[in-house]
DOLOLUM-305613 format. One record per residue: y, x, z of N, C-alpha, C in turn; residue in three letters. Coordinates in steps of 0.001 Angstrom, whole numbers, plus 500000, padded with zeros to 6 digits. Layout:
BEGIN
YXZYXZYXZala/...
//
This chain:
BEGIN
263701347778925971263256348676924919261785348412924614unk/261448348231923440260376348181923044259510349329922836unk/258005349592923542257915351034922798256621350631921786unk/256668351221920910255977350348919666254489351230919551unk/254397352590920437253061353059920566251844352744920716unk/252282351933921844250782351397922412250533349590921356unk/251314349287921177251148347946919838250585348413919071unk/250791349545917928250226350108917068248747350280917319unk/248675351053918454247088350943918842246222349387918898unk/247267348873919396246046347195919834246200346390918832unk/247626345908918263247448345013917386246665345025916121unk/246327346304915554245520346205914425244131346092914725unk/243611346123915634242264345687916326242146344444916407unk/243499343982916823243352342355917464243242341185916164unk/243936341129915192243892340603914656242732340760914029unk/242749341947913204241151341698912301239983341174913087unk/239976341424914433238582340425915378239039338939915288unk/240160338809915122240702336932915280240009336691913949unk/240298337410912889239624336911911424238350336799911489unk/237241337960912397236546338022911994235407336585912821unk/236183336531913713235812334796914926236142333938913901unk/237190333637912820237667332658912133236061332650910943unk/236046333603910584234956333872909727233680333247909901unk/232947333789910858231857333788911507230986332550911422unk/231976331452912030231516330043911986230882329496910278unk/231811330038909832231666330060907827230501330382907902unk/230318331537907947228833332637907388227956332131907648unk/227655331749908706226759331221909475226488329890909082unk/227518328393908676227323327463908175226386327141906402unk/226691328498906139226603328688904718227003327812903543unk/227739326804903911228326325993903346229430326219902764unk/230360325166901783231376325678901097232836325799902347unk/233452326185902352234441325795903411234733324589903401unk/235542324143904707236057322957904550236852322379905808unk/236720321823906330237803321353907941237270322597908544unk/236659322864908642236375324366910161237053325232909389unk/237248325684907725237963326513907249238923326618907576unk/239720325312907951241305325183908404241671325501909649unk/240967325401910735240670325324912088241043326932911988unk/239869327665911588239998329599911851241499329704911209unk/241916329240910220243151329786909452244319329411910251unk/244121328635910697245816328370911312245280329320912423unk/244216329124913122244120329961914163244490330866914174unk/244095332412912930244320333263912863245881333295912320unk/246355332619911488247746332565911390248586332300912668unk/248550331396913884249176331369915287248497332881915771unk/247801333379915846247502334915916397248054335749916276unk/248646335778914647249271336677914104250499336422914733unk/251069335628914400252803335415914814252836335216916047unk/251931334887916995252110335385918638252119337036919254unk/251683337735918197251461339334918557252853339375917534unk/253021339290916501254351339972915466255266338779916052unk/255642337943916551256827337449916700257796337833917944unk/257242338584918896256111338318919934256216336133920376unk/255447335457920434255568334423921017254197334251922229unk/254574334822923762253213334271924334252694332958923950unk/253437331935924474253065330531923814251871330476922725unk/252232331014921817250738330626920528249875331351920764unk/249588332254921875248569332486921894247133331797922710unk/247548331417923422246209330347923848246065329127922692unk/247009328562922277246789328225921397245963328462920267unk/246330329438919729245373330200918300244153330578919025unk/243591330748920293242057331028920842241675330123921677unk/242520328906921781241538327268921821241398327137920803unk/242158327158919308241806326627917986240515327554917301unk/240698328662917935239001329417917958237812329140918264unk/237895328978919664236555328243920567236752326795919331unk/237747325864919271237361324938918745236813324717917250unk/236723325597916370236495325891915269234621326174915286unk/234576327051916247233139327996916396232674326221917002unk/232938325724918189232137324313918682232006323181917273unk/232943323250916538232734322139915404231944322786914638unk/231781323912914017230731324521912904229504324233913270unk/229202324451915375227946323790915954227251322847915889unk/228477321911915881228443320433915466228163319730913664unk/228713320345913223228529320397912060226936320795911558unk/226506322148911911225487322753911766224149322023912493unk/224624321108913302223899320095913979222715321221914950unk/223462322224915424222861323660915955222279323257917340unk/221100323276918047220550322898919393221267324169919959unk/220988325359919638221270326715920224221382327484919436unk/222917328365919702222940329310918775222957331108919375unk/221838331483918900221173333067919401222427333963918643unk/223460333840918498224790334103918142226132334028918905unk/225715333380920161226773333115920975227180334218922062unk/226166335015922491226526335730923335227553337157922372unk/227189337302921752228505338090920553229693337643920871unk/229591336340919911230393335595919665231344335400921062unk/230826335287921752231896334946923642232439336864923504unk/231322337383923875231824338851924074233219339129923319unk/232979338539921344234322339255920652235512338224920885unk/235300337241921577236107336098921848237116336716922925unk/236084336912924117237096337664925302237739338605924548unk/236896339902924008237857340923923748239071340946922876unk/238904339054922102239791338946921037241681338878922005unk/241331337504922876241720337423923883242705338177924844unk/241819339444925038242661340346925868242797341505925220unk/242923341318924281243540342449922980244907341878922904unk/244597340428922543246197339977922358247007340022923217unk/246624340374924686247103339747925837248406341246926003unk/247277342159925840247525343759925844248535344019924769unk/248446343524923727249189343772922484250762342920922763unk/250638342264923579252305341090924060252308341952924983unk/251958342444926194252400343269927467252633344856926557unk/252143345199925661252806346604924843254031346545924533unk/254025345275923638254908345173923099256733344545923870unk/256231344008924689257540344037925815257422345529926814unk/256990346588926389256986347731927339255565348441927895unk/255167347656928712253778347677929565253127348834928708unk/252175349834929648251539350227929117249994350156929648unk/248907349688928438247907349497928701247162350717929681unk/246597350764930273245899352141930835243848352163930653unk/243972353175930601242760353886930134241683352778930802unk/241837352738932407240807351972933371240924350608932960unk/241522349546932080241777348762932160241154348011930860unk/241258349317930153240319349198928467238897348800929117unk/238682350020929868237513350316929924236905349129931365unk/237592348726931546237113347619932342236511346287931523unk/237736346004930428237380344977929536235915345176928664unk/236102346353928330234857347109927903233774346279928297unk/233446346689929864232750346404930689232444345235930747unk/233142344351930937232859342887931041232629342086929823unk/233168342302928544232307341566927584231023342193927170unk/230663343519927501229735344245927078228376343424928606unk/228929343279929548227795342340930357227967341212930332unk/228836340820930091228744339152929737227585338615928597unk/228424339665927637226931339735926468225739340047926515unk/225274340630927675224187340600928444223577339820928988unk/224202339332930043224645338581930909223944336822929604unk/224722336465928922224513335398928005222492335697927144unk/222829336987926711221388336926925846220280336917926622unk/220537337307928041218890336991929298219056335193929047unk/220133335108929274220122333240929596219676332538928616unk/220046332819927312219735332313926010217711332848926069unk/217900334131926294216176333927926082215367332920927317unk/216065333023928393215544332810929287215442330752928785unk/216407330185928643216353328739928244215238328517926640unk/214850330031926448214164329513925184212062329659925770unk/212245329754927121211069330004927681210778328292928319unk/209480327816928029209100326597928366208593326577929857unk/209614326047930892209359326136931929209837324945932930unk/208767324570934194208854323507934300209864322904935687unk/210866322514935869211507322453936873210877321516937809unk/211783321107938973211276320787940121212261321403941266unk/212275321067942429212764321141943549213296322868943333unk/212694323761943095212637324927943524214145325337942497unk/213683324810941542215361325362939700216120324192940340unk/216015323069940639217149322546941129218103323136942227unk/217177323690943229217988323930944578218630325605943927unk/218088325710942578218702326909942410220453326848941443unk/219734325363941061220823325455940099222168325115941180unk/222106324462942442223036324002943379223652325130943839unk/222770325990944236223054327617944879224184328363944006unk/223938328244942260224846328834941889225789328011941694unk/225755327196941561227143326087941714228115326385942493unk/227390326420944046228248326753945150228498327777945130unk/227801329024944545228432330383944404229469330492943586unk/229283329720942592231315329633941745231840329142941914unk/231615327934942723232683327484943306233812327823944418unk/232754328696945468233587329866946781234158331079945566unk/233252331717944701234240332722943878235439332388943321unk/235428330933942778236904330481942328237697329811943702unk/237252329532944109238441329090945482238861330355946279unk/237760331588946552238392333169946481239498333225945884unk/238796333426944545240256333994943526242094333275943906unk/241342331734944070242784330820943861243295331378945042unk/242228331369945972243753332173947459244272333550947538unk/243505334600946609243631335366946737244906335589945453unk/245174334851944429245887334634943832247446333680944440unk/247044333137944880248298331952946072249103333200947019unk/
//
């Protein structure tokens, strides 16, 4: 049985953020559309018909053809850094696990309150999280032994957090 309550709630969120990621890269290029135009459109067209068909399948699909749309406009834009990205990741995740929520509604599942509000949480510091880093790489500063052995430190710190996860996932 399908219960079509909790869909109603997510899917009309989800999609208009897929448009508005499809968009974005545009606005920002200020150019006429053109290959990245196509990139967001099918994207957002596989988004759509992975939430209304239900098909899990297209959905990683339609949000690699996202990330890949937003990286070519970069490219295109011939962009060193864009002071737009930490958004941009934030509405990406939440695009993401809107859809994710909107396929687990829609076969039954019901989203719960702590779980919103968790996602909440994490693109709202990620986006944090990204705009210290972005200012912080826009500060002229001089490395050496001390940012190297730091940059190793966090290396090895994601690397034990993801070998965590994988066993704790196994």
């Amino acid at each position: 049985m399908i219960r079509s309550r909790p869909l109603l709630a997510i899917a009309p969120a989800a999609v208009p953020l897929a448009v508005a990621l499809a968009v974005a890269p545009l606005v920002r290029a200020g150019g006429p559309p053109g290959p990245v135009a196509a990139l967001g459109g099918v994207a957002v067209a596989l988004y759509a018909i992975a939430l209304g068909a239900p098909l899990a399948g297209a959905l990683p699909w339609a949000l690699g053809l996202l990330g890949l749309e937003y990286v070519v406009s970069l490219e295109v834009r011939a962009a060193p850094l864009d002071e737009g990205a930490p958004a941009y990741a934030a509405a990406f995740f939440l695009c993401a696990e809107l859809g994710w929520l909107a396929l687990e509604a829609r076969r039954g599942g019901r989203p719960w309150p702590g779980r919103a509000a968790a996602i909440g949480a994490v693109a709202l510091g990620g986006a944090a999280l990204g705009a210290l880093l972005l200012a912080a790489s826009a500060v002229p500063f001089a490395g050496g032994p001390a940012v190297t052995g730091l940059g190793v430190a966090a290396a090895v710190a994601v690397a034990a957090s993801l070998a965590w996860l994988g066993r704790r996932a196994a």
